[in-house]
C-alpha positions as CSV (number, residue, x, y, z in Angstrom):
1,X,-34.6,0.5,-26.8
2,X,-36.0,-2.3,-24.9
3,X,-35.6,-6.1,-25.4
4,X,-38.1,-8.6,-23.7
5,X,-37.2,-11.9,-23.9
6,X,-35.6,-10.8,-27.0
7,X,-38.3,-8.7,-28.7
8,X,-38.2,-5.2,-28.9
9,X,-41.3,-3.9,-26.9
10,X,-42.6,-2.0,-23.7
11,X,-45.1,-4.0,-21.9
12,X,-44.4,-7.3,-19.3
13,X,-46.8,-9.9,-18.5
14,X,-48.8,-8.3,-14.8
15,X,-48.4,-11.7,-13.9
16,X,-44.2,-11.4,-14.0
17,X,-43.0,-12.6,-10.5
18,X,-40.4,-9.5,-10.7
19,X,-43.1,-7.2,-10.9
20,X,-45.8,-9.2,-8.2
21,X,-42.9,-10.0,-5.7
22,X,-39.1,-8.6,-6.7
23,X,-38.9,-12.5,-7.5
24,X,-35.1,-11.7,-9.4
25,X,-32.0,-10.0,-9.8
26,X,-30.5,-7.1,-12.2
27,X,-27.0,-6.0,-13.4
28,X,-26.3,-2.0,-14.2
29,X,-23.4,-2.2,-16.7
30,X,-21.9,0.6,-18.4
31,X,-21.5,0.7,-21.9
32,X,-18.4,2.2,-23.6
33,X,-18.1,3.0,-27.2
34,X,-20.2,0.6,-28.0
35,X,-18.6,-2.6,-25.8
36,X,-20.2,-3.8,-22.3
37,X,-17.8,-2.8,-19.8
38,X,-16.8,-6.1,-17.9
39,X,-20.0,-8.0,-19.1
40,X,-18.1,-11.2,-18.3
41,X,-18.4,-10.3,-14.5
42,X,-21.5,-9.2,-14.3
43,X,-23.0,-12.6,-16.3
44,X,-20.7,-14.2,-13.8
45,X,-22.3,-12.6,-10.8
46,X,-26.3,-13.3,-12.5
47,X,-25.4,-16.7,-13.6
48,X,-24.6,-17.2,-9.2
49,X,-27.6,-15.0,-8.6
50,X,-29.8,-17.2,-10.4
51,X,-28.1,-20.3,-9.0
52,X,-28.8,-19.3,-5.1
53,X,-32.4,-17.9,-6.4
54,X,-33.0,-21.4,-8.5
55,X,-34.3,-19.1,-11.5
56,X,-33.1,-20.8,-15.2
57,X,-30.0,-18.7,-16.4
58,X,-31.1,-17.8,-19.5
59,X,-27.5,-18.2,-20.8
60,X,-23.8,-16.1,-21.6
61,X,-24.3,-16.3,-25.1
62,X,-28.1,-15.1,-25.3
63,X,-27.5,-12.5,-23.2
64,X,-24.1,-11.2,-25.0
65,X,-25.8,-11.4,-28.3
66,X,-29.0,-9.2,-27.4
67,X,-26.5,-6.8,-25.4
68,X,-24.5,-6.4,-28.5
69,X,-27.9,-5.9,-30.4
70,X,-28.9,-2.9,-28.3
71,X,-25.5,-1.4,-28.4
72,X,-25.6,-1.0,-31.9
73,X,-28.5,1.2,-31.2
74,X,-26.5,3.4,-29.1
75,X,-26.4,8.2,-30.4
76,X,-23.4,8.5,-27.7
77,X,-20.6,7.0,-26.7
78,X,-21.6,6.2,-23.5
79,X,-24.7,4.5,-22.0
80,X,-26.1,2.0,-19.4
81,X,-27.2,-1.4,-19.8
82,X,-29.7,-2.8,-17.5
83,X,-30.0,-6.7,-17.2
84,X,-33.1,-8.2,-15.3
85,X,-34.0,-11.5,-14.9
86,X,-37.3,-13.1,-13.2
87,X,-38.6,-16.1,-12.5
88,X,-41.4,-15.1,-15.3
89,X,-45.3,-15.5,-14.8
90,X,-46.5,-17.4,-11.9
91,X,-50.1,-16.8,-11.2
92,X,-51.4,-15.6,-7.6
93,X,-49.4,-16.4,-4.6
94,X,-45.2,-17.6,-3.6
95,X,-45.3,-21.0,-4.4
96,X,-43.1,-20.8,-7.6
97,X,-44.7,-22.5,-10.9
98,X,-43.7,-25.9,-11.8
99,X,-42.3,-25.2,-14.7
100,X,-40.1,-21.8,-14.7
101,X,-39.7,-19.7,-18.0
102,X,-37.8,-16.8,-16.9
103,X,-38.5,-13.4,-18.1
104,X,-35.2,-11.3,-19.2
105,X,-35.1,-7.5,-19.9
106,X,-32.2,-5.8,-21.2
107,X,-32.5,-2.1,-21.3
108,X,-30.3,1.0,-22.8
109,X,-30.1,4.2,-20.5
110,X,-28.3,7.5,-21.2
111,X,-25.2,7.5,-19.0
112,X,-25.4,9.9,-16.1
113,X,-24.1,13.2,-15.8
114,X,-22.0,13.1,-12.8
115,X,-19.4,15.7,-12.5
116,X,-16.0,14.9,-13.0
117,X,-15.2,16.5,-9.4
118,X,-16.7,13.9,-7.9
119,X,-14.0,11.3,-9.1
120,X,-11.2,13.9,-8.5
121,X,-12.1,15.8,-5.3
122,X,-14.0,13.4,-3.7
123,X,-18.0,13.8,-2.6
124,X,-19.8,14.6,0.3
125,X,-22.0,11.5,2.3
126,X,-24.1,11.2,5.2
127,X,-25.7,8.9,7.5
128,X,-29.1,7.0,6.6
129,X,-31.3,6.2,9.4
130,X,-33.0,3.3,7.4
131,X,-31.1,0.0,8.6
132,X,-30.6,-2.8,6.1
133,X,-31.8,-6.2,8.4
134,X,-30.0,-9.5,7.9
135,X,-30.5,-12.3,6.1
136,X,-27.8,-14.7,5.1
137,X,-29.9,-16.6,2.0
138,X,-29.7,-13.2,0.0
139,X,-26.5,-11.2,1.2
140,X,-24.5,-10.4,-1.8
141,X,-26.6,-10.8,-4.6
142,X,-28.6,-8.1,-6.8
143,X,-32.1,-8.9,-6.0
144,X,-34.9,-6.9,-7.3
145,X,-36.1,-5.9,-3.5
146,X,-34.4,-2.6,-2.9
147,X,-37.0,-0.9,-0.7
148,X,-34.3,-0.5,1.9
149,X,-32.1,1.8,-0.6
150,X,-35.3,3.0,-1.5
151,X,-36.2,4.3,1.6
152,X,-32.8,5.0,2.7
153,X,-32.2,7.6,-0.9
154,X,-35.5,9.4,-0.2
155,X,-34.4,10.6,3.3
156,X,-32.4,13.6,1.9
157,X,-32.9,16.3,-1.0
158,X,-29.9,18.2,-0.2
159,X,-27.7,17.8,-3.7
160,X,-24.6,18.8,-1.8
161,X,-24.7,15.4,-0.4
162,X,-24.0,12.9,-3.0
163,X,-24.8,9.6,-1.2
164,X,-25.6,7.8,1.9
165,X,-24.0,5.2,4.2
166,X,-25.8,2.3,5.3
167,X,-25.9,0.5,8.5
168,X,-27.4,-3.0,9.1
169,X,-29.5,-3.5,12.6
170,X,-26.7,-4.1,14.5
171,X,-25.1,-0.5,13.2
172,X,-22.4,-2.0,11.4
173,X,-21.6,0.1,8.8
174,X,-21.9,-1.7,5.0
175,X,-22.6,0.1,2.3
176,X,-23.9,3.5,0.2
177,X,-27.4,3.6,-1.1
178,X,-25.8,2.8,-4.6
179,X,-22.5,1.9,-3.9
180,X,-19.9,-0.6,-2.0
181,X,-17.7,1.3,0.8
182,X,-13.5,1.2,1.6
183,X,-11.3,2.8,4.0
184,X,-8.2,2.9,4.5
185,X,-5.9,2.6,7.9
186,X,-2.5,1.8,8.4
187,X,-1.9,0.8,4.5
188,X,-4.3,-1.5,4.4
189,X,-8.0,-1.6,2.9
190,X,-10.9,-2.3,4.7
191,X,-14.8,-2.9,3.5
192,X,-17.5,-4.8,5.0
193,X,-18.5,-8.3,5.4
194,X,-21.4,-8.9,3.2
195,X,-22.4,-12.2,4.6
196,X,-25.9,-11.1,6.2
197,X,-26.6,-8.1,4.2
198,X,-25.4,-6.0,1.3
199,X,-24.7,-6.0,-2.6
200,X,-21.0,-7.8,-3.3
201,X,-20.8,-5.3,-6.3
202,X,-18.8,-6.3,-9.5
203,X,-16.4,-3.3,-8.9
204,X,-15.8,-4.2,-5.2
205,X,-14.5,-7.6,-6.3
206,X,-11.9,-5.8,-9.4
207,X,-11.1,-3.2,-6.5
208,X,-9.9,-5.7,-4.2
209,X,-8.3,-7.9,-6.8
210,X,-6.1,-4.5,-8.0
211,X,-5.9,-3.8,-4.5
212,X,-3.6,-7.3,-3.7
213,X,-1.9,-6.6,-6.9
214,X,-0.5,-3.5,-5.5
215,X,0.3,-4.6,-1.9
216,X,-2.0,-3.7,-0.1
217,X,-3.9,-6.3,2.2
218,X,-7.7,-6.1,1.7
219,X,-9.6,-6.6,5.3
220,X,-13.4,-7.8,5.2
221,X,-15.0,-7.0,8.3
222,X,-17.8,-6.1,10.7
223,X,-17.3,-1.9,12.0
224,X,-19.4,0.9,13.4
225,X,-19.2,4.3,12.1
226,X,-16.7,5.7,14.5
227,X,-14.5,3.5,13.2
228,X,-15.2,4.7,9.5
229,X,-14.6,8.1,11.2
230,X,-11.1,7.4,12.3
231,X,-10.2,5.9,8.6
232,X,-7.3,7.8,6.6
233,X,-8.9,7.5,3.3
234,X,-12.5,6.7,2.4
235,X,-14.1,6.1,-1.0
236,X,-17.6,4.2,-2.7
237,X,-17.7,2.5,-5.8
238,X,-19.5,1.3,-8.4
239,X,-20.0,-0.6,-12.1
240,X,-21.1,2.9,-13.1
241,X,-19.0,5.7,-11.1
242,X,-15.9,3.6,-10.7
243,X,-14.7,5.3,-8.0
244,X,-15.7,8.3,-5.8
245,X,-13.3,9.5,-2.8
246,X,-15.3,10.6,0.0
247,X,-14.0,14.2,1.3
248,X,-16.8,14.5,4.0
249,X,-18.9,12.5,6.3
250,X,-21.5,14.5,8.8
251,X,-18.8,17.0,10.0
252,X,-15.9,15.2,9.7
253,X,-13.2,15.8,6.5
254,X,-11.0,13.2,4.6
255,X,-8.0,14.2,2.4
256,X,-8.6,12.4,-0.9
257,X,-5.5,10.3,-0.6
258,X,-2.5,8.8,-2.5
259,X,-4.2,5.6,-1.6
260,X,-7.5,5.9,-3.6
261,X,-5.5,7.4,-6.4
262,X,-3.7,4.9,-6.7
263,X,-6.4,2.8,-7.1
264,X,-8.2,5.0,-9.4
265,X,-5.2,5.0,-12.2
266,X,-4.8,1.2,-11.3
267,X,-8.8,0.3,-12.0
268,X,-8.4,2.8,-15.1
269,X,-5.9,0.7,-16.6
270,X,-7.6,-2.6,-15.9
271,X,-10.8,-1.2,-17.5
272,X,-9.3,0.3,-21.0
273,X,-7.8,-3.5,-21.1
274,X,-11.0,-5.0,-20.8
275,X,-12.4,-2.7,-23.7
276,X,-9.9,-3.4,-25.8
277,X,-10.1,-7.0,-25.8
């Protein structure tokens, strides 16, 4: 089921900004027995996404009401909600229209089928050579211009290797194709700086939340892949996987550690909290 601009249909105005120039940003929530896993947070992060873009929110209470409208729709337990928001139909060219009427699209996917290995024995990454470039104005948020993942995902086919790392131009490392990236050294956790590039995911902000909770410093910072290489523990995370130890990167192992386990019961916890409110 599909909701456009509250109406169930199929079919967006050719003229949407979204679809002419990725003018907007998305959310990929999961959906648990029927309740929007952390829906707060991610209205949160779109309401700031909108802000920065200067695209009308179209509000918390609209957008929870058509959520909950679609989840009564749901034949499983378990699905994924998609939230997009544009700056709506423009006409030819950038200059945004005078008056903006944003465009929002909430969508219900089946939830994916990953393995449950993945989450207790840890997956296997690699390298991308597609850099992510900088730019300050749109670090952080969800935008709707993802060719760089694009680009980045389509470079392998192998399906031993469950995701990619990412690199920005200057071959810092900052994040997986879908996901935000940790290590961990000397008891502390470490994950990039997403001032000039990246996704600030909704998980990477509960992670490092718990994270403080549980004593452990949380470092945000600029480093290369050898650095990565040298790291005790490593894992990626998302709204969707939660999170996935990684065992192997290129040729070198990790032990999925007491660490990331810890974290993993820890998130678990915080989660079944936030469905039972």
């Amino acid at each position: 089921m599909i909701l456009i601009n509250g109406e169930s249909k199929k079919h967006i105005d050719i003229a949407d900004r979204g679809f002419q120039y990725g003018d907007g940003l998305f959310e990929t929530i999961e959906v648990r027995d029927g309740h929007v896993v952390f829906l707060q947070q991610h209205l949160d992060r779109l309401n700031s996404g909108c802000l920065r873009l200067y695209i009308p929110f179209p509000g918390v209470e609209l957008i929870s009401l058509e959520a909950e409208k679609l989840c009564r729709s749901m034949s499983s337990n378990r699905a994924v909600l998609k939230i997009i928001v544009t700056r709506g139909s423009g006409g030819r060219g950038y200059r945004q229209p005078d008056v903006i009427q944003a465009t929002r699209v909430l969508s219900l996917h089946p939830y994916p089928d990953y393995p449950a290995n993945y989450s207790e024995q840890g997956i296997v990454a690699r390298f991308c050579t597609t850099r992510l470039g900088l730019n300050p104005t749109l670090a952080g948020i969800k935008h709707l211009n993802r060719l760089e993942q694009v680009m980045a995902r389509a470079e392998w086919t192998d399906a031993a290797i469950q995701e990619g790392l990412m690199l920005d131009i200057n071959d810092h490392v900052i994040e997986g194709t879908m996901t935000n990236l940790f290590y961990i050294k000397n008891n502390s956790l470490y994950t990039a700086a997403l001032d000039q590039s990246g996704v600030a995911g909704i998980m990477r902000s509960i992670i490092m939340a718990l994270s403080v909770e549980q004593g452990f410093p949380v470092v945000e910072h600029r480093f290369t892949s050898d650095e990565l290489l040298s790291a005790e523990e490593v894992f990626v995370c998302n709204s969707i996987i939660g999170i996935w130890p990684i065992k192997q990167i290129e040729t070198t192992h990790f032990s999925v550690g007491p660490i990331a386990k810890r974290i993993q019961i820890q998130l678990s916890r915080f989660t079944r909290g936030d469905i039972q409110q």
